[in-house]
Structures are given as structure tokens and as C-alpha cells.
N, C-alpha and C positions, 0 to 999 in steps of 0.2 A: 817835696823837699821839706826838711823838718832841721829847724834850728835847734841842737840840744848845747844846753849850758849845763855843763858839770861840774858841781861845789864840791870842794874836798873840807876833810874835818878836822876837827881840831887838830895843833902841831903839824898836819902837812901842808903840802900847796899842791899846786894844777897838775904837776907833772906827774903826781900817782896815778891820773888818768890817760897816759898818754897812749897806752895800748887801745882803751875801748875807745877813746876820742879816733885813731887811725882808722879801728876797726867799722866804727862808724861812718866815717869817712870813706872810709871803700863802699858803704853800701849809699851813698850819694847824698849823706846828709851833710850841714855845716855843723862845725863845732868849737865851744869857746869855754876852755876853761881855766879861768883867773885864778891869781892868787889870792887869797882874802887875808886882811890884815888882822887873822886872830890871835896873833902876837902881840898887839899893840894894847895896851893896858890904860887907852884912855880913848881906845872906839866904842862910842856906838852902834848897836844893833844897826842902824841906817849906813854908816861908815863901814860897816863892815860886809855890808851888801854891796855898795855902792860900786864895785869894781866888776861886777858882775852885770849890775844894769848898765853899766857905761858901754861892755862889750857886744851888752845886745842890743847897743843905741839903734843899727841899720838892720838890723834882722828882718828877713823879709819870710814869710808865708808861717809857720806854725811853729812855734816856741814850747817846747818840754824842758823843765828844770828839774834835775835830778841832786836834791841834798844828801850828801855822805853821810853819819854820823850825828858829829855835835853841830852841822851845818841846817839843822831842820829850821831853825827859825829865820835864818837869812834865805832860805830858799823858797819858802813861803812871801819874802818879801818883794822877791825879785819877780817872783810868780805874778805877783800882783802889778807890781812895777810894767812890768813885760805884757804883760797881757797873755799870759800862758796857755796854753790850752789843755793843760798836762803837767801837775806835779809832781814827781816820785819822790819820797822816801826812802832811802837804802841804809839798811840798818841802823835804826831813825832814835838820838835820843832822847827827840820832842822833849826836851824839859822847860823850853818856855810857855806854855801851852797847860793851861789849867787838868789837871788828872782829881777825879774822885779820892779821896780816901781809904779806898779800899781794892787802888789798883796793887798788880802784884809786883814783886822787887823789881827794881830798873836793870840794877851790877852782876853779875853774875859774884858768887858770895867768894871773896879773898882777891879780887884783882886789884892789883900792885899798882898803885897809882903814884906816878913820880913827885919828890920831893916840889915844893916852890922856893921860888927864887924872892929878893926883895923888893920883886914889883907883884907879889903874887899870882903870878904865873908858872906852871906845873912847867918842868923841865925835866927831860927824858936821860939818863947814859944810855949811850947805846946800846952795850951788851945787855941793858936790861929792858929797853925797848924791843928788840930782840925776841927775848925770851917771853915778853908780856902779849905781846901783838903782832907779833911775827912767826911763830912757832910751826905754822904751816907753811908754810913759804922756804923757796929753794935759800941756802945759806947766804950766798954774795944777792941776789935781792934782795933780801933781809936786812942786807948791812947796808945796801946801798939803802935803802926808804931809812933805815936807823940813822944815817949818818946828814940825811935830807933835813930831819924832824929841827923844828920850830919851836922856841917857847910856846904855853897853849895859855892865853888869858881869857879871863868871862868880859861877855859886852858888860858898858857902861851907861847904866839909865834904865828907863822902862822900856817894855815890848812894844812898838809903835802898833799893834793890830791886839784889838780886843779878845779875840781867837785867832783860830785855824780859819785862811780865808776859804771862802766862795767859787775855789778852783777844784776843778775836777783830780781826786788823788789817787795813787797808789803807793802801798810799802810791798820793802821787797825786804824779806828777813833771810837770815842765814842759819844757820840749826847749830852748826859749832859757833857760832861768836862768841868771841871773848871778854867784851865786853858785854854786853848784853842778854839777859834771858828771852828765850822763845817766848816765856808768857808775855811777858812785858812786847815785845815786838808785837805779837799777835792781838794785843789788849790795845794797842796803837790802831792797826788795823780797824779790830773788827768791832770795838768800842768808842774811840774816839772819833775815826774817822767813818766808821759808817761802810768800811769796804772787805773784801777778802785780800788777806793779807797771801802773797806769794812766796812759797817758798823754795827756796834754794839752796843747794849742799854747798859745804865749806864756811869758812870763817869773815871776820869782820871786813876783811878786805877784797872784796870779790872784783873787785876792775886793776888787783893785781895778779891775785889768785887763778882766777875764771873768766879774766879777758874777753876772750869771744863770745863764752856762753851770756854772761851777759851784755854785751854789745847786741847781741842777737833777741835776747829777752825787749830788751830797750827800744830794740828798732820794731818790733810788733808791739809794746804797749802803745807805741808815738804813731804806727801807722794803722791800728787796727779799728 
């Protein structure tokens, strides 16, 4: 049995997992995935983890953390926190984590990044949430995660980990993302990290997208 904690990214919460969490679930693992308070415009990097390792206070036998997105560096923490045995990366935009100079674009070039509000925090309309992040996705999905979506704030303070810790990782990239370039995902991978990066069809959101395919990828990285 394998405890997976699944961090969602910026602007959403838990419930964008709720398909691979069940799917998971059916194939006999536990699963816990919190809200993280990246709304909150005076959390720390630890505070913003911190609801994650609380859930995995009783975890019993093998702990895999799987970060979303802009959740890379809180998942690295809980990694450590937890005693992980397995970190994933899912379409990963590692920006707290030191990169050479000569890595290549992070953004894919023109993505419409929502206005901020007066605690600067990026806030989404829907319809153009939508159209930014959603564009492969069935329409009332779409509107339903659009109408879910969160202020998105950056932590508050320094990175409590010098690096990328000491746990065994993998990234899993997506080839159409929309935020993100393949180089960039794969320079993640197979640069920073030291590993072969996995890939995977379709876009930035694959645990609404591709549900089962990756519940299934997941459940043989964690048991193989």
C-alpha cells in the first residue's frame, strides 16, 4: 500500500484531483489531497506546505508526493517532512530551485497571465481562464475548474532547502502545455534533476484531462 499526497497549483485546490485520487483508490492505495493556502499573500513557503504534512501526520508504509505545477517547491518540502520515498513532478515550474543561465524559456511565448489584484495576487475571469488553461477540456469542465479557481500569491520569505532535496524523483511533462515548454520540462528532468523525464500527450492538466492514464502511470512509478 502506498500513501500518495497530491498537491494541486497555483489558483486551484484538492478537488482538481479527485478523479486520479478515486482512481487510485480503486487500485488499493490511500490518498490525501489538501488545499494549500496559495491564496494567502503573507504564507510562507512552510505554511504553505504545512497542510499537507499535517495530512500525512499517520501515514503508514510508503509515501509518494506528487507536486502539480507552481506546487514544486512545497512538494519537495513535504517530501522531506514525510519521509518520502518518491517525489513526482507533474508539469513542474521548479522556479524556486536555482537554474544555470543558460537554461532555456520556462512560458511558452504569449501566455496570458491574469491581471493582480491589491494584495498582488494574479486573479483569473473565468472566461478567460478558460480559454488560457482549459482549452482542451470538455466545455462545463472547464467552467467548472474556471469558476473553482483561487487568487494565486507567491510565498513569503526564503526557500527553507538550499536545493532540490535528497529524495528519489521523477517529472512527468505534457507535450501540449500551456504553460510550459517541453524544453524547459525536459532541462528539469534531465538537467537539474539528474533523471529521464516522462512523457505524456495532452496538456497542463492531466489528472483532469487523462485521469486514469495517469493514475495508472502513478501507481507503477510508486510501486515499481
Amino acid at each position: 500500500m502506498v500513501t500518495f499526497c497530491l498537491l494541486h497549483g497555483q489558483w486551484h485546490d484538492g478537488s482538481c484531483w479527485t478523479q486520479v485520487a478515486d482512481a487510485l483508490r480503486d487500485r488499493g492505495h490511500v490518498v490525501v489531497a489538501p488545499d494549500l493556502p496559495f491564496d494567502d499573500p503573507q504564507a510562507s513557503y512552510a505554511e504553505r506546505a504545512r497542510p499537507a504534512i499535517e495530512a500525512l501526520g499517520d501515514a503508514a508504509g510508503r509515501v509518494v508526493v506528487v507536486g502539480h505545477s507552481n506546487a514544486s517547491p512545497e512538494a519537495a518540502l513535504v517530501a522531506v517532512e514525510s519521509g518520502a520515498v518518491l517525489l513526482v513532478h507533474l508539469c513542474p515550474r521548479f522556479g524556486t530551485f536555482a537554474t544555470p543561465p543558460d537554461a532555456p524559456p520556462v512560458f511558452r511565448d504569449g501566455f496570458p497571465f491574469p491581471p493582480r489584484d491589491a494584495h498582488d495576487r494574479g486573479v483569473w475571469d473565468p472566461e478567460a481562464a478558460i480559454e488560457a488553461m482549459y482549452p482542451r477540456l470538455p466545455p462545463a469542465l472547464a467552467r467548472t475548474l474556471a469558476e473553482r479557481l483561487r487568487p494565486g500569491a507567491a510565498a513569503v520569505g526564503e526557500y527553507p532547502l538550499p536545493g532540490h532535496p535528497d529524495v528519489p524523483s521523477a517529472v512527468i511533462w505534457a507535450t501540449e502545455d500551456e504553460f510550459f515548454t517541453p524544453e524547459w520540462q525536459q532541462y528539469v528532468a534531465n538537467t537539474l534533476l539528474g533523471v529521464t523525464a516522462i512523457q505524456i500527450p495532452g496538456g497542463h492538466f492531466p489528472m483532469v484531462e487523462n485521469p486514469d492514464a495517469l493514475a495508472t502511470l502513478l501507481d507503477r512509478l510508486a510501486t515499481s
